[in-house]
C-alpha positions as CSV (number, residue, x, y, z in Angstrom):
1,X,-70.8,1.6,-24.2
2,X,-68.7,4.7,-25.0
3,X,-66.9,4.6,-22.2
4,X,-65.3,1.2,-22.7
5,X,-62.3,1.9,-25.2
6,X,-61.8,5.1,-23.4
7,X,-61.3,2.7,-20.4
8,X,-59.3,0.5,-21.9
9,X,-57.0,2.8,-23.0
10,X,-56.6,4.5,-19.6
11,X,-56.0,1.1,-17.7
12,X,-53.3,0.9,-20.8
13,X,-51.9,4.3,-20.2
14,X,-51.9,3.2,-16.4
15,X,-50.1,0.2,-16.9
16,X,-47.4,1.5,-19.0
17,X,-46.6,3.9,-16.7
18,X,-46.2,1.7,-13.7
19,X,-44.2,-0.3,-16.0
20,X,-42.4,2.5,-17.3
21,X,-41.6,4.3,-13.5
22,X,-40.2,0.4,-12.4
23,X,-36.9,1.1,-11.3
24,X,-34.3,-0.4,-13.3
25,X,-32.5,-3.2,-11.4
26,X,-28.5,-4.1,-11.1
27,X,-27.4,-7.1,-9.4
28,X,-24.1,-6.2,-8.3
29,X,-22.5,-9.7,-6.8
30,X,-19.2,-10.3,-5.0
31,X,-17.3,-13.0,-3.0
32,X,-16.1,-11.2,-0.4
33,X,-17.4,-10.1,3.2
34,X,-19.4,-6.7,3.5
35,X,-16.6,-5.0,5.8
36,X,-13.8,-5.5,3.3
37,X,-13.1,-2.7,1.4
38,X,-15.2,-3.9,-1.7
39,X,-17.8,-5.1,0.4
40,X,-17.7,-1.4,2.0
41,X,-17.2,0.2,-2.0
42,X,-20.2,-1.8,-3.0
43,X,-22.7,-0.2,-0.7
44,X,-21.3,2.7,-1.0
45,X,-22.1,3.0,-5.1
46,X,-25.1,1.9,-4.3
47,X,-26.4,4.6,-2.1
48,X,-24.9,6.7,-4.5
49,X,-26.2,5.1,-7.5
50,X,-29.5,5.3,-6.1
51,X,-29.6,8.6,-5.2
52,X,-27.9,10.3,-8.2
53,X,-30.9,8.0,-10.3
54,X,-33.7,9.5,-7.9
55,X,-34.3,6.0,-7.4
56,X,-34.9,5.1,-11.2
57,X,-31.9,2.9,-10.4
58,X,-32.0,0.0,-7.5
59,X,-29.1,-1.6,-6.8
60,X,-29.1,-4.9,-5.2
61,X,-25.8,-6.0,-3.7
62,X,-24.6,-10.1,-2.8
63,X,-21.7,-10.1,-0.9
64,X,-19.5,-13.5,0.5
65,X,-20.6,-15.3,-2.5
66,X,-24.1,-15.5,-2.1
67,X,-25.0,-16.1,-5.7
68,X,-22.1,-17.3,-7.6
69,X,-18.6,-18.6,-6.4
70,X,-15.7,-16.3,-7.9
71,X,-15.3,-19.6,-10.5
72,X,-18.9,-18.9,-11.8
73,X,-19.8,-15.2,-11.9
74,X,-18.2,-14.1,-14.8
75,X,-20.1,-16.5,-16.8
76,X,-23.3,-15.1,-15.0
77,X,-22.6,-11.6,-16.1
78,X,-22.2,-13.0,-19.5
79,X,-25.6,-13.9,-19.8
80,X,-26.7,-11.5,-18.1
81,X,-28.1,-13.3,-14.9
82,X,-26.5,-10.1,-12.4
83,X,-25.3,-6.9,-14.3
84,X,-22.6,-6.2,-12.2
85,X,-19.1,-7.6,-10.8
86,X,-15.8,-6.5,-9.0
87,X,-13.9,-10.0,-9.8
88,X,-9.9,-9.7,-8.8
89,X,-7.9,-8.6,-12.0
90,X,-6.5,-12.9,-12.5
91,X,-9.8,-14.0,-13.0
92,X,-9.4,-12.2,-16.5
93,X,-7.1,-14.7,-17.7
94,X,-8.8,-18.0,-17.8
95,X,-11.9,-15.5,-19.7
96,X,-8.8,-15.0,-22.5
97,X,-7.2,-11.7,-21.3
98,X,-3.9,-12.6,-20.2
99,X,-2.8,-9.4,-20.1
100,X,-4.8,-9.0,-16.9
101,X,-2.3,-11.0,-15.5
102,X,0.6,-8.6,-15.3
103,X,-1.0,-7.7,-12.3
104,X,-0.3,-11.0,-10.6
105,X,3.6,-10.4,-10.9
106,X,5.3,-10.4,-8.5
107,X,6.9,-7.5,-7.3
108,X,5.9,-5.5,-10.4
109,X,4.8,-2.8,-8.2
110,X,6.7,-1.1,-6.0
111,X,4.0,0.9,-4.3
112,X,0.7,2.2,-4.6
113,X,1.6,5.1,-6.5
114,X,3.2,2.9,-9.2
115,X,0.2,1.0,-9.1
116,X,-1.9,4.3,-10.1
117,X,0.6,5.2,-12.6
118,X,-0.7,1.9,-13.9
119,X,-4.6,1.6,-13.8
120,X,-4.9,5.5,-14.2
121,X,-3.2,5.7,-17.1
122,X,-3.3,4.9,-20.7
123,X,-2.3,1.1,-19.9
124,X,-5.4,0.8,-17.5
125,X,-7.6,2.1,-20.0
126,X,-6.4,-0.3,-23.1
127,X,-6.8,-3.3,-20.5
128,X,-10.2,-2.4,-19.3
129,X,-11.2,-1.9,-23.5
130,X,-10.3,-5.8,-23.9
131,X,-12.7,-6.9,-22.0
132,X,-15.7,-5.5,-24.5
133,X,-15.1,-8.6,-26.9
134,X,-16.3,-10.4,-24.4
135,X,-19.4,-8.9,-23.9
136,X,-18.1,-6.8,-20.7
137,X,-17.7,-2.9,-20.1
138,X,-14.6,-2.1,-17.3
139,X,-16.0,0.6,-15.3
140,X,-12.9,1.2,-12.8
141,X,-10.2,-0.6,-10.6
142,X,-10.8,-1.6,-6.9
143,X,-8.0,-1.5,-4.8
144,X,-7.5,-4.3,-2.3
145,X,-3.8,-4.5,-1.0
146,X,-0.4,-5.9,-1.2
147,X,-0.1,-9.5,0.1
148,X,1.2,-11.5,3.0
149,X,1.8,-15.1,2.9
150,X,0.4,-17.2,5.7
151,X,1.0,-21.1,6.7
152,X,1.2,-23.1,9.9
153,X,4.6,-23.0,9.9
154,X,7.1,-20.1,9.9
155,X,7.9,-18.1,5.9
156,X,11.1,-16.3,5.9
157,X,12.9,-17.6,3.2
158,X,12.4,-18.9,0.0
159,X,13.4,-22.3,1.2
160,X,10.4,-22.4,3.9
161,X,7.9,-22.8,1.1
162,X,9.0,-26.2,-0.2
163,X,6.7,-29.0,-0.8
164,X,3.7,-26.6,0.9
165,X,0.1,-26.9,-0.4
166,X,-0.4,-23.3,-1.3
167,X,-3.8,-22.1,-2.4
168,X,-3.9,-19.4,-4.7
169,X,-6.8,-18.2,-7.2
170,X,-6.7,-19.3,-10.8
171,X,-3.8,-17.8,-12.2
172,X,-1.1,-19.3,-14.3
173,X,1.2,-16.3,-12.9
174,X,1.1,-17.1,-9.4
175,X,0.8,-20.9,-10.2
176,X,4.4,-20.0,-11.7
177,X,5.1,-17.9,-8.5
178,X,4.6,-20.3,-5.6
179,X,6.2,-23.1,-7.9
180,X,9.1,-20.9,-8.1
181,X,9.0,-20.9,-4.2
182,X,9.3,-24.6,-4.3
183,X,5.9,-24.8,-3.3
184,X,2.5,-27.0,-4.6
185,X,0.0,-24.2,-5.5
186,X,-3.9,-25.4,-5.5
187,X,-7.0,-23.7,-6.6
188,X,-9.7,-23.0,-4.4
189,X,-12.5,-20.9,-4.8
190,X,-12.3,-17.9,-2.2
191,X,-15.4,-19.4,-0.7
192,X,-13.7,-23.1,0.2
193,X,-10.2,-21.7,1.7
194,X,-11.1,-21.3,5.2
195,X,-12.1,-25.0,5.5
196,X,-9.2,-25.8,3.3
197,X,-7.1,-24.6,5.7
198,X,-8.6,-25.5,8.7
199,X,-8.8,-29.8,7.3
200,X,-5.2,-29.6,6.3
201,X,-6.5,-29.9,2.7
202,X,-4.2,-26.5,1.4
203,X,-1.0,-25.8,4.6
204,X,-1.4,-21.8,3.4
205,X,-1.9,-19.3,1.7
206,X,-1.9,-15.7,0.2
207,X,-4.1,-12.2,1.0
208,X,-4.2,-8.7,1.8
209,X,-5.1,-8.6,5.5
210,X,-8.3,-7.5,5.7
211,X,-9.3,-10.9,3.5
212,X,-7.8,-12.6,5.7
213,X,-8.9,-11.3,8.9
214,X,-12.6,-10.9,7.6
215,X,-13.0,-14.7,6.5
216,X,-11.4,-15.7,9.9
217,X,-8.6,-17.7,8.1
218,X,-6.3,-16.0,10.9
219,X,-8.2,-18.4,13.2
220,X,-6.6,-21.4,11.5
221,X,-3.0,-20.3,10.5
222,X,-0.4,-20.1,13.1
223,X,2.4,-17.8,10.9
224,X,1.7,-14.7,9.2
225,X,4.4,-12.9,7.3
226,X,4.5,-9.2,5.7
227,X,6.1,-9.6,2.5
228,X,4.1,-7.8,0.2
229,X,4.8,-9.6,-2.5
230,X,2.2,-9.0,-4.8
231,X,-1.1,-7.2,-5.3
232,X,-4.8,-8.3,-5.3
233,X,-7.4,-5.8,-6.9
234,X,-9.9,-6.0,-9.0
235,X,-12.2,-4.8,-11.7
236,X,-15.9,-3.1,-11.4
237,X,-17.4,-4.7,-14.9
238,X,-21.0,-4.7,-16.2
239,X,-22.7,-6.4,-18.7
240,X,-22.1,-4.7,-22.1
241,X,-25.4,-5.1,-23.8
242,X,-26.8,-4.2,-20.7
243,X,-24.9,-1.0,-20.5
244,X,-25.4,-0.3,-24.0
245,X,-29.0,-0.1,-23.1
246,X,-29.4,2.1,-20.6
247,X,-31.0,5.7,-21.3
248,X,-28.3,8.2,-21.7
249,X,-28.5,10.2,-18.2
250,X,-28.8,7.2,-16.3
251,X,-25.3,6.1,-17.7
252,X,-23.8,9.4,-16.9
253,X,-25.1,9.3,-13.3
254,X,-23.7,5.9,-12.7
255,X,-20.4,6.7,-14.2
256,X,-20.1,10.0,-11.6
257,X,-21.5,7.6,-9.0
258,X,-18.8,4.9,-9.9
259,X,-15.9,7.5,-9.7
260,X,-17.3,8.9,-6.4
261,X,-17.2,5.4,-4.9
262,X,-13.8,4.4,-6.1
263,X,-12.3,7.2,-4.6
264,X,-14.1,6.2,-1.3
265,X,-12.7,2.9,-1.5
266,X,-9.2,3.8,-2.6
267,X,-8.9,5.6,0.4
268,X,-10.2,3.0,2.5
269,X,-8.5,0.2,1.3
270,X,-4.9,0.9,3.0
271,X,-7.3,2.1,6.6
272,X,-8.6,-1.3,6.5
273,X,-5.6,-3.5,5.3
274,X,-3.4,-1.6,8.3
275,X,-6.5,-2.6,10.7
276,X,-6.8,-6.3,9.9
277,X,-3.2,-6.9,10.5
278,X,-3.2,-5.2,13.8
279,X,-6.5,-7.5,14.8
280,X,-4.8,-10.1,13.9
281,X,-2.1,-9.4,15.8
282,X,-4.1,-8.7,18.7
283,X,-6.5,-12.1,18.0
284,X,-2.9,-13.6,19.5
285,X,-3.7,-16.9,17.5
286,X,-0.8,-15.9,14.9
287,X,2.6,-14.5,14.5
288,X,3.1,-11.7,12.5
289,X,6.8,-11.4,11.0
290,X,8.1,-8.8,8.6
291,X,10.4,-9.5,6.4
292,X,14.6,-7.7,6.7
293,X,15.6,-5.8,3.8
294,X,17.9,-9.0,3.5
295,X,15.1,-11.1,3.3
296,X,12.8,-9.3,1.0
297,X,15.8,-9.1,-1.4
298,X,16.1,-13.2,-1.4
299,X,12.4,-13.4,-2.0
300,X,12.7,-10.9,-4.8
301,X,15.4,-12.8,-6.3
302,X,13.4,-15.9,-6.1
303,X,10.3,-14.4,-7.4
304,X,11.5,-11.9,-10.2
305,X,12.3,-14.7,-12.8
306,X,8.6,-15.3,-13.0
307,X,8.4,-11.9,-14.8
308,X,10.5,-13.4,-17.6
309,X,8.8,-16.5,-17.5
310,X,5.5,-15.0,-18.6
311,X,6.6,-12.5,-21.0
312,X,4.8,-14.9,-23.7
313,X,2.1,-15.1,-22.0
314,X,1.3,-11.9,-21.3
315,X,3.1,-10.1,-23.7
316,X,7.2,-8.6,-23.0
317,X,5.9,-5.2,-24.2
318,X,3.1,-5.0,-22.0
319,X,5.5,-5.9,-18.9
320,X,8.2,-3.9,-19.8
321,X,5.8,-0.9,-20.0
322,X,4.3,-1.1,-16.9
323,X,7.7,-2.0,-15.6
324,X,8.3,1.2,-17.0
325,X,5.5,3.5,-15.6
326,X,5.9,1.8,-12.0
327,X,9.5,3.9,-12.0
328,X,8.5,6.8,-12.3
């Protein structure tokens, strides 16, 4: 009869330690295909998150939407139903950070190293920090690419957009933008646009390449063109409360695992972009044009005005800085 409590607190001690070795689980979701450069940045932190955690950490990526549509994940991490997203930088204005929106612009960056100058520096860091009210810890920026614009018809000029269904992401920035083009923007979530497209519901839209190429929508749009108007990228967030509560160490590894995977991905990210275009190009379903000097100037003149038109939006200081640290 001893023996019974001395049982009983062994099968305890044996339970709390299975529960207390069970790897800590984050469900890192995202609406893009697994070759994309996210898609590739993804795996890539979690090999590294797993291995810099000795496995105390598993990470279990969704890719191409699998859980939530771009329109619902936010709202998952908020409740903590996945602990992990890399949502493009507009879908941080309809949560009630505009500012995120200066990203949108168009061309507010002039290249990828005013870009940096941007999400490296002091103004990337304040941006990321106004996301904690909102329950959500920025972790890093994602790079995707500079845009082209597609449609079934040829885009040189500004005048070639008029009365087009274009779809765009939710964004009152590049709502202003194709409006500005003369054009009818629509949402659709990322998921839908290839079917969009291909029905006739939307007559084009924007992307970096390798988007583009990797959901196929090359397939159903006849006229490509290199503008580079403006930039998608994106945000790796978590779950604040979740963060919070991780032990100490395990924090710091993910951190050095999250920097180690957004350098990989950085560098990628142009690679892949320049790949997509040329298999796009060799697909031979779609023209690829490239805009003259001359022409990039009439879109510019078109497009800048949008700048001005969302300076209360998103605040004139916060444009004219980055305006600012993009000349550099």
């Amino acid at each position: 009869m001893k023996l019974k409590p001395v049982l009983l607190v062994l099968s305890a001690a044996l339970s709390f330690n299975a529960y207390a070795q069970a790897p800590i689980v984050i469900k890192f979701s995202h609406v893009v295909a697994t070759d994309t450069p996210k898609g590739q940045a993804a795996e890539r932190f979690k090999q590294l998150a797993e291995k810099a955690t000795n496995g105390r950490v598993k990470v279990e990526v969704y890719p191409n939407s699998q859980l939530y549509k771009d329109k619902e994940e936010l709202e998952a991490l908020q409740l903590g139903a996945v602990q992990m997203l890399a949502p493009s930088l507009a879908k941080f204005g309809p949560l009630g950070v505009k500012e995120f929106e200066a990203f949108d612009l168009p061309y507010i960056f002039p290249s990828k190293t005013a870009l940096y100058n941007v999400t490296e520096g002091e103004i990337g860091k304040s941006l990321l920090k106004k996301l904690e009210p909102k329950g959500i810890t920025g972790l890093a920026f994602w790079d995707n690419g500079f845009k082209v614009m597609s449609a079934n018809k040829p885009l040189r000029a500004p005048a070639d957009f008029k009365g087009l269904k274009m779809r765009i992401q939710s964004s009152k920035v590049l709502d202003a933008q194709m409006r500005a083009l003369g054009a009818n923007p629509q949402v659709l979530a990322f998921s839908e646009v290839y079917q969009a497209l291909q029905t006739g519901v939307v007559d084009g839209t924007e992307n970096p390449p390798s988007n583009m190429y990797t959901q196929k929508m090359h397939e159903v749009q006849k006229y490509v063109t290199v503008s580079n108007h403006g930039y998608l990228g994106y945000a790796v967030i978590v779950n604040k409360k979740f963060w919070d509560g991780l032990p100490a160490d395990i924090r710091v590894a993910l951190d050095k695992a999250m920097k180690d995977a957004t350098t990989f991905e950085k560098a990628i990210a142009q690679r892949d972009n320049d790949l997509a275009l040329e298999a796009i190009k060799k697909a031979g379903k779609t023209e690829i044009y490239t805009l003259s000097v001359k022409e990039q100037a009439d879109w510019r003149k078109a497009l800048l005005p949008v700048q001005q038109q969302m300076e209360g939006r998103i605040g004139k200081d916060l444009i004219s800085a980055i305006n600012k640290e993009a000349a550099k």
